[in-house]
C-alpha positions as CSV (number, residue, x, y, z in Angstrom):
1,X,128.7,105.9,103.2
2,X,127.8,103.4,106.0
3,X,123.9,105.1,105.5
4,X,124.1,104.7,101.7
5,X,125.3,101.3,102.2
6,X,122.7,100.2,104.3
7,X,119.5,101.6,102.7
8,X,121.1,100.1,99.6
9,X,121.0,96.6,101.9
10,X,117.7,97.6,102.3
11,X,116.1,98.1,99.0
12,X,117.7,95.0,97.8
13,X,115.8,93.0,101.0
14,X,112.4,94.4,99.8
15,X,113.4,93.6,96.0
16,X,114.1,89.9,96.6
17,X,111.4,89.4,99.3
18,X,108.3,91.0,96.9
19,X,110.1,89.1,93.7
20,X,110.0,85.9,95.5
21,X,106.2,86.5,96.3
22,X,105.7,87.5,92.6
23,X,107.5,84.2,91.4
24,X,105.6,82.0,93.9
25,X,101.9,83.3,93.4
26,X,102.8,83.3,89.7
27,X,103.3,79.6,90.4
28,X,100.6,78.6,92.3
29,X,97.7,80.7,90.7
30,X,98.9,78.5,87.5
31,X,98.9,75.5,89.2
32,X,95.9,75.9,91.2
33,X,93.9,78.4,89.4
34,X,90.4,79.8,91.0
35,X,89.5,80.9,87.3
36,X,90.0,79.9,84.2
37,X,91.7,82.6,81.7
38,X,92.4,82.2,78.0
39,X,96.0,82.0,77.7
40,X,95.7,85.0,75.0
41,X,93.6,86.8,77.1
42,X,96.6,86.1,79.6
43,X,99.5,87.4,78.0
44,X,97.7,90.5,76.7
45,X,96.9,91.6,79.6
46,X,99.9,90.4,81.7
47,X,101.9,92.8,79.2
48,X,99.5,95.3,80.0
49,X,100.0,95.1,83.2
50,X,103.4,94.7,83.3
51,X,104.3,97.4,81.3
52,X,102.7,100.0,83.8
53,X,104.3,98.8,86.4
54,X,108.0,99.2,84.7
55,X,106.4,103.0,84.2
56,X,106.1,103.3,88.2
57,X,109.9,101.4,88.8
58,X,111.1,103.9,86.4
59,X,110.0,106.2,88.5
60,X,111.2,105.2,91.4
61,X,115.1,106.3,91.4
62,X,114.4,109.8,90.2
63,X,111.2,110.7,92.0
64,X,109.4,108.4,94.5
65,X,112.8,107.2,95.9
66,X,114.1,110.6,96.7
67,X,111.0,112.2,97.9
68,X,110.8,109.2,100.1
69,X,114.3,109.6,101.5
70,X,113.8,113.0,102.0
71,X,110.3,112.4,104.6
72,X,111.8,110.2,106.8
73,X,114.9,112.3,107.3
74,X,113.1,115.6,107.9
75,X,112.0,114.7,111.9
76,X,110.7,118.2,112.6
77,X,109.5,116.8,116.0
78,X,110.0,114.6,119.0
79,X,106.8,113.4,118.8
80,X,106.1,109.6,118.3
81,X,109.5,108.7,119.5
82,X,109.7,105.1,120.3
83,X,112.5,103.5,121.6
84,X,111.7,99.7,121.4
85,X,112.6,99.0,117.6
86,X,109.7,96.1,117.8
87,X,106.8,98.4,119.3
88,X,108.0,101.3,117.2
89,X,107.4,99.3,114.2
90,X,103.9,97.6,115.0
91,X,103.2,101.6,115.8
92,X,104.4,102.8,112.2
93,X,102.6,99.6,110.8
94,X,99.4,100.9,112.3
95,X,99.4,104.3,111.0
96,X,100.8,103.3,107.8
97,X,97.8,100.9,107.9
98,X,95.4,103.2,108.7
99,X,96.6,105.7,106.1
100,X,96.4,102.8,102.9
101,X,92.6,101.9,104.1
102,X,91.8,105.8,104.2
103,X,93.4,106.8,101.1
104,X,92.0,104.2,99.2
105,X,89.0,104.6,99.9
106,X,89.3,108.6,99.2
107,X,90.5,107.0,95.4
108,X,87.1,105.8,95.1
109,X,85.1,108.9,96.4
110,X,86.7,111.9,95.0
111,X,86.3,112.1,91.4
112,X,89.6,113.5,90.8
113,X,91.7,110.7,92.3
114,X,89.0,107.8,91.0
115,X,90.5,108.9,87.5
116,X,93.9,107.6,88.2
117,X,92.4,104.9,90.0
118,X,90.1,104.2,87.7
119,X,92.8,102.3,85.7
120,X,93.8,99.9,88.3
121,X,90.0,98.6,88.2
122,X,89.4,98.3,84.0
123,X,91.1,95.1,84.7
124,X,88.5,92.9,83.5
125,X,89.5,89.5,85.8
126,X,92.1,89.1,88.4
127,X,96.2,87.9,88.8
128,X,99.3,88.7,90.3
129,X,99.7,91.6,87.6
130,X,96.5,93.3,88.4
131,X,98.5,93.8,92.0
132,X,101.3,96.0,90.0
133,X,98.6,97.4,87.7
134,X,98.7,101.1,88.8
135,X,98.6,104.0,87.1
136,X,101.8,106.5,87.4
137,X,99.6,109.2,88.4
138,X,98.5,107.8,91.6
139,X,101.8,106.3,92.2
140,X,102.8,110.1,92.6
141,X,100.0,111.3,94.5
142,X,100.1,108.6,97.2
143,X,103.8,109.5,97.6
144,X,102.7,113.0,98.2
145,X,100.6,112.2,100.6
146,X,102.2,109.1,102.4
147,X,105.0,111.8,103.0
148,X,102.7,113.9,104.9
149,X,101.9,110.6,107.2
150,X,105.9,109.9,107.3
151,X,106.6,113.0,108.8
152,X,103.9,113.7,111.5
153,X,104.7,110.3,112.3
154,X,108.7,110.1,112.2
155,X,108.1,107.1,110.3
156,X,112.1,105.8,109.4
157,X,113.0,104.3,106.0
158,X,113.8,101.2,107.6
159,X,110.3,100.8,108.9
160,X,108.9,102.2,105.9
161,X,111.0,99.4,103.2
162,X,109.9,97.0,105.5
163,X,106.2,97.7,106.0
164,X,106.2,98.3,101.6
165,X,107.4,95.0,101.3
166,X,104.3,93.6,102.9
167,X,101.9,95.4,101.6
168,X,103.3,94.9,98.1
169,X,103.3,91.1,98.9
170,X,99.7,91.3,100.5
171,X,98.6,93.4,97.3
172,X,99.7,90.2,94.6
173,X,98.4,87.8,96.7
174,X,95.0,89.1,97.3
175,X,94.5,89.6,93.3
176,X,95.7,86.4,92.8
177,X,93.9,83.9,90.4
178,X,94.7,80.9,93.4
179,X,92.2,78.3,94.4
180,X,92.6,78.2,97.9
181,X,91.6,75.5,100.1
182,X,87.7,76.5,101.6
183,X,88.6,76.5,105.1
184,X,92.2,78.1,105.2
185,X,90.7,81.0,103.3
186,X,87.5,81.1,105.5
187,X,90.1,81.3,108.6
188,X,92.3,83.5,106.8
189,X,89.8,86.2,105.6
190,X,89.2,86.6,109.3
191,X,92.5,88.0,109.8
192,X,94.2,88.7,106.7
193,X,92.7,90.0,102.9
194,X,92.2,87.1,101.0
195,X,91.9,86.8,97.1
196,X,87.7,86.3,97.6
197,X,87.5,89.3,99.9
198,X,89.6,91.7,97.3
199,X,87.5,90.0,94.1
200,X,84.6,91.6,95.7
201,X,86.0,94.7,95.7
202,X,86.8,94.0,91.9
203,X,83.1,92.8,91.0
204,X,82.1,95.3,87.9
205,X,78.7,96.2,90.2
206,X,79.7,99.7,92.0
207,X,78.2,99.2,95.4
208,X,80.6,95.6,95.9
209,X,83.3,98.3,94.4
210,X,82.8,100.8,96.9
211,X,83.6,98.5,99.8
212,X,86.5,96.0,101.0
213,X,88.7,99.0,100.7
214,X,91.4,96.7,103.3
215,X,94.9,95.9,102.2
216,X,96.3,93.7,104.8
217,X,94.0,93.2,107.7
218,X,90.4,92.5,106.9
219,X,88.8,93.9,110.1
220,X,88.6,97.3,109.3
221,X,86.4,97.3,106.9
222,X,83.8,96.2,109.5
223,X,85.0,98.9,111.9
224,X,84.8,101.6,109.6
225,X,81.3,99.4,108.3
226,X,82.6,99.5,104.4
227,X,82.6,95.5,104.5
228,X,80.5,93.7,101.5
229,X,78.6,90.9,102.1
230,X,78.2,89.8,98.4
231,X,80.1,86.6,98.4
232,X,82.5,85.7,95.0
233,X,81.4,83.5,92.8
234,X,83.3,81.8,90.1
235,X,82.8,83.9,86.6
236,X,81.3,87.1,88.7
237,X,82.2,90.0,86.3
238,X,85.1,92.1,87.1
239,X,85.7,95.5,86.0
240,X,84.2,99.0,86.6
241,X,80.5,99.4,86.0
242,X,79.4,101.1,83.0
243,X,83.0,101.0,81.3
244,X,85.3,98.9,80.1
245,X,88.8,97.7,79.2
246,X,90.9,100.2,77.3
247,X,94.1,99.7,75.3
248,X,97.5,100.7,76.7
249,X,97.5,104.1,75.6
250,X,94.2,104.7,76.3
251,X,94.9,103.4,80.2
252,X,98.1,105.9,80.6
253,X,96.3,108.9,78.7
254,X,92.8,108.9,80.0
255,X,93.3,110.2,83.3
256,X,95.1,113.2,82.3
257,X,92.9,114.7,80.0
């Protein structure tokens, strides 16, 4: 009961901390906005956006959740046992890191996991929803594989809640619609992914879409040499080249044909 308890404790942390992100970007991209977006245009697409991302909480209790749960309580080995809780995290971080960068990227160059991917890029501009815009489909499969990562790592669900709860966070604020001040973001994009940086990886031209594959830190894009140097520009198209927008349905039934 303790256990239960605690992971409950937990899930309500990461709730209110990514909740409070969403609340505050929502704020400030509407306040200071980069880019200009019809409010009908807006709402549409907010909806949109919303709406698949209810999907994927739906999900959550009685598949993600559970799958989840049951990785980090396998440990089938004592390997990657740390016992400082502070260096054991900044380890699980790292791999956990390393894993988002890699498997995102993979989402752009097979063919079968663009499909689901595919989704998350018909956006044609940028908010805090396109950063919950994700397609059930890949929700799944990253689970599947994150697992894999979780238990060759011994990854623990404390770690894990914690480390989600940034990247979600980092995710809605790098598709934000903010006008950042020129020099904070120039001193942030050399540590952290800033909304210019992830635009770029939004432009509707593939080659700028096929790079900036970084989630939280933007240095490994230029050690793994996937960094673009096309720099955004106010009104640059967004989207996927070649294809367009598609209606709800089409967005949650296209990949599985």
């Amino acid at each position: 009961m303790g256990d239960e308890q605690k992971m409950i404790e937990l899930l309500n942390f990461k709730i209110i901390l990514v909740s409070a992100a969403l609340l505050i970007l929502v704020l400030f991209e509407n306040i200071f906005p980069k880019e200009v977006i019809k409010f009908k245009i807006k709402i549409k697409r907010t909806l949109k956006n919303v709406f698949l991302w209810l999907l994927n909480i739906g999900l959550t209790p009685i598949l993600i959740l559970p799958i989840t749960i049951a990785a980090t309580s396998l440990n089938l080995h004592n390997f990657f046992i740390i016992e400082n809780i502070i260096m054991q995290f900044l380890f699980h971080l790292i791999i956990y890191y390393i894993f988002l960068y890699f498997w995102h990227r993979a989402n752009h160059e097979i063919p079968f996991l663009w499909r689901f991917h595919h989704v998350h890029h018909l956006d044609e501009t940028l908010d805090v929803s396109s950063g919950i815009r994700f397609h059930f489909g890949e929700v799944i499969l990253s689970t599947i594989v994150r697992c894999i990562v979780i238990i060759m790592f011994n990854i623990s669900l404390l770690n894990l809640i914690l480390i989600e709860a940034i990247v979600l966070t980092s995710s809605v604020f790098h598709h934000s619609n903010i006008k950042l001040p020129t020099k904070l973001e120039k001193i942030l994009s050399f540590i952290i992914v800033t909304p210019s940086i992830h635009w770029v990886h939004h432009h509707k031209r593939q080659k700028e879409t096929d790079a900036n594959y970084c989630a939280i830190f933007s240095f490994w894009d230029l050690i793994f040499k996937t960094k673009s140097n096309f720099k955004r520009y106010k009104g640059m198209p967004i989207g996927v080249e070649g294809d367009r927008e598609q209606s709800l349905i089409k967005l949650i039934t296209r990949p599985l044909k």
